[in-house]
N, C-alpha and C positions, 0 to 999 in steps of 0.2 A: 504494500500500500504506500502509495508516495503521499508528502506531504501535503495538505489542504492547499489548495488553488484559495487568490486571496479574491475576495467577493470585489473588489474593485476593479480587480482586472477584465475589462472589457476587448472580448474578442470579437461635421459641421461642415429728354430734351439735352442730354452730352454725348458726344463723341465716343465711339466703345473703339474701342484696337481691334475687336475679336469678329465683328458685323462686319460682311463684306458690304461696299455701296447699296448693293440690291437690299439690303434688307433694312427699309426702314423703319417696318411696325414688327420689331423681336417683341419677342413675349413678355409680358411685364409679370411683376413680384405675384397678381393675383391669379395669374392664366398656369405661371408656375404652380406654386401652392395648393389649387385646384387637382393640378395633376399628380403632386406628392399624395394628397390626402386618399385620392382614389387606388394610387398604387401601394399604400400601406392600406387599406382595408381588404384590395386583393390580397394582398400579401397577408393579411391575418389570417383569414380564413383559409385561401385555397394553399397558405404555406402550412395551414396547420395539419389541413387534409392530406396533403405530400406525405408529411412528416407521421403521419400517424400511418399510414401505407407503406413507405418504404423505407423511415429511418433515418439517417444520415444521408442516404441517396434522398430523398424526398427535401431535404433542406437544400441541401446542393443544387436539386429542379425548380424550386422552389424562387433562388437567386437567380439564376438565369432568363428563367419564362416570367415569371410577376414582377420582377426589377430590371434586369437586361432588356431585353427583347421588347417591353414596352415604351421603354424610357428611348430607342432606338425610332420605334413609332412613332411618340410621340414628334421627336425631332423633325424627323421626313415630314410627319404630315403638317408642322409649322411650317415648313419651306426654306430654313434658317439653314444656311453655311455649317454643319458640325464640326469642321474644324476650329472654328474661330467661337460658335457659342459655347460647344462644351469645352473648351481651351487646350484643344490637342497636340498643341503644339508641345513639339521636343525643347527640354529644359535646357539651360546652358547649365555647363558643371559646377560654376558658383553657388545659382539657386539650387541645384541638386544636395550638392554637398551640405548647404543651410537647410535646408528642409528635412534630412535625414537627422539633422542632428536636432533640430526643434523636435523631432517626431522624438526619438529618443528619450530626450530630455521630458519632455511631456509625458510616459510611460510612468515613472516613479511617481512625478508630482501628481498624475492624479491617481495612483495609491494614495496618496496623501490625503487627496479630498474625499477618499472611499473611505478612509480610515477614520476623520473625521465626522463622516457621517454618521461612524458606527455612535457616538455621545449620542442621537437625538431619533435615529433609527433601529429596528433589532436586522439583526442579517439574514434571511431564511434558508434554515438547514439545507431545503428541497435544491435550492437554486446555488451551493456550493457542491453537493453530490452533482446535479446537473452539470453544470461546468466542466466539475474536473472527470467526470467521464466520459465530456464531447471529446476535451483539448487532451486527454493522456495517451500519449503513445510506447509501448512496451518492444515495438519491433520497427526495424526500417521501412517497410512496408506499410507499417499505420500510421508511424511516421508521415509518409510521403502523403497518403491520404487524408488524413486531419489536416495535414498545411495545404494542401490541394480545397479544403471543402469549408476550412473555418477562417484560411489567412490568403488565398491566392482570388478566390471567387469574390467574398466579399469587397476584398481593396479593387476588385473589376466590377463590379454591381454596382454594388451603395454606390461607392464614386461616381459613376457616369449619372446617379437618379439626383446625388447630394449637392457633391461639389460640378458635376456636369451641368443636370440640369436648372437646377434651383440657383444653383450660383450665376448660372450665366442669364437667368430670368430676373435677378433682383441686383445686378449689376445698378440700377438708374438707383439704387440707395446708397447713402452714405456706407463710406466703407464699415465704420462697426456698425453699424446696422445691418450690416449684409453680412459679416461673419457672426454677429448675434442670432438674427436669425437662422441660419444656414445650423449653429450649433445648435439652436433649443430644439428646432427641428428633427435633427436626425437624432440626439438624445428621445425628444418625444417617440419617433419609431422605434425604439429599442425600449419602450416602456410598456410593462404589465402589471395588474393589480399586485403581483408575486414581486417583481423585482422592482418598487421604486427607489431602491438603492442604487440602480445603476444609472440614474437617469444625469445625476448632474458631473461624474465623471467621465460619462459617454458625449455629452453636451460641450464641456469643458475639451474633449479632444475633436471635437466635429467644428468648432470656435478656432482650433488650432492650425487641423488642417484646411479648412476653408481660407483662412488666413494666406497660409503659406500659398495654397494656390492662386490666391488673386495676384500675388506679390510676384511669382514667378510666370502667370499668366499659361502654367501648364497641368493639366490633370493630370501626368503621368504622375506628378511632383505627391499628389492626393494618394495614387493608386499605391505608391512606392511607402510613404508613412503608414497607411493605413496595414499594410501588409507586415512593413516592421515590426508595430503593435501585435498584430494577433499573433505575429511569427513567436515574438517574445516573449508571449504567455503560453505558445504550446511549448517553447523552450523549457522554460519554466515549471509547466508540469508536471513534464516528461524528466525531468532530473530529480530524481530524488534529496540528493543533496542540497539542492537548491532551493526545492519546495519546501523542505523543511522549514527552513528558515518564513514562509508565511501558512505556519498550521495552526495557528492560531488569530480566527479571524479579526478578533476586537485588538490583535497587537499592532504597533505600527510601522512601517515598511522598514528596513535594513536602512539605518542613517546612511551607511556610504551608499547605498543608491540613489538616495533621495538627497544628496550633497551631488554625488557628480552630474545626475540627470539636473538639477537646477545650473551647473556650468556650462554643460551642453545646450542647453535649451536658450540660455544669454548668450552664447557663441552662435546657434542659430537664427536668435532672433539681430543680433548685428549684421549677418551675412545678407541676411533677406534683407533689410533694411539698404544695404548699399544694391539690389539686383535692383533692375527696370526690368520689367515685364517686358516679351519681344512687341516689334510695332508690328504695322500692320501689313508692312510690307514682306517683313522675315513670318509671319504666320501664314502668309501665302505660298510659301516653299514646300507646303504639309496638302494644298488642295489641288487634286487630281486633274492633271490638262489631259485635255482632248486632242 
């Protein structure tokens, strides 16, 4: 039996750079939101339905067909350039290198705020069994599968519905206004009567990576954090040694990770702060000629 997985570990009328000329009516903050709320209600129900038929394959279908595949839809059927809306543009190694390390950094600090919440919330049993039985892997093999199914799919889903879609619909808001929302948001999707422990730690890194993506003007930037995250808690897991140290849920995270992740996270946040997002000329190197 390995170590308790820690319940905060959760596996966010101007000129756009990202609108090509033709598109002058992009989707605004309410044509977005409309479209989150309908694909998290699919995603309630017919993800529950998957998942009670086929298991870990049924979440995995789940992300692809009720998140992927529509959020793709939707797109098309707006008429919107998806290079430049959902911000597919390739990162320069700057904002790559900053945004790896904000992600990083951000993993411990919100243990921190998970930890905290244990003072004024209780943790539920059900939902640390759940966890650490999705994220533990005993063989290379499940290995490869749990990081395929809880850390590769997600940082390709949620990204393209979060920070794709939603982010590049409420682009015409003030910048934290747009990564505030973009964070309550995808916290709120990862919210059940069972778990509202995870909500403001999940919110808190959906605040992060939305951030980081505006600043670098690339979703891979999203898709690459988001995957460090959940890579790092099947790490985590899956080490005994390691887990140890969070087996007791009301303890609070290992000082030295929660020292260096706050160094990295102010070394991220300075990196980003010097990128400029690509213009709109170098976003065009990414859409298909004819």
């Amino acid at each position: 039996m390995v170590g308790r997985l820690p319940h905060f570990a959760v596996p966010f009328g101007v000129s756009d750079p990202y609108l090509s000329p033709e598109d002058t009516r992009p989707p605004g903050p309410g044509s977005v939101l409309v479209f989150v709320l309908c694909v998290a209600v699919l995603f309630l129900f017919g993800g529950l339905a998957l998942q009670l038929v086929l298991g870990q394959a049924g979440l995995l279908a789940a992300e692809w067909l009720l998140l992927f595949l529509p959020a793709l839809w939707w797109t098309a059927r707006e008429g919107v350039d998806p290079v430049r809306f959902l911000s597919l543009n390739l990162p320069r190694a700057p904002g790559l290198v900053g945004a790896l390390l904000l992600g990083a950094g951000a993993l411990p600090l919100g243990w921190v705020l998970g930890w905290l919440q244990t003072f004024v919330l209780p943790v539920p049993e059900e939902l640390l069994e759940g966890l650490e039985a999705l994220v533990t892997a005993d063989s290379p093999a499940r290995l490869a599968w749990i990081l395929f199914v809880v850390a590769l799919t997600p940082a390709v889903c949620e990204e393209v519905v979060f920070r794709g879609v939603l982010l590049g619909g409420t682009r015409s808001l003030s910048t934290w206004r747009m990564v505030l929302l973009n964070g309550v948001v995808f916290g709120a999707f990862h919210l059940s009567l069972s778990t509202p422990i995870r909500f403001l730690p999940t919110a808190a890194l959906g605040c992060v990576i939305a951030w980081a993506v505006w600043r670098t003007g690339s979703l891979w930037v999203g898709m690459a954090m988001h995957f460090l995250n959940n890579a790092t808690i099947v790490a985590i897991a899956s080490t005994p040694s390691v887990s140890a140290h969070f087996a007791d849920p009301y303890a609070p995270p290992p000082w030295e990770s929660v020292m260096g992740g706050g160094i990295a996270f102010a070394v991220g946040v300075g990196i980003l702060l010097r990128t400029r997002p690509p213009d709109r000329g170098e976003a065009a190197t990414l859409t298909p000629t004819t």
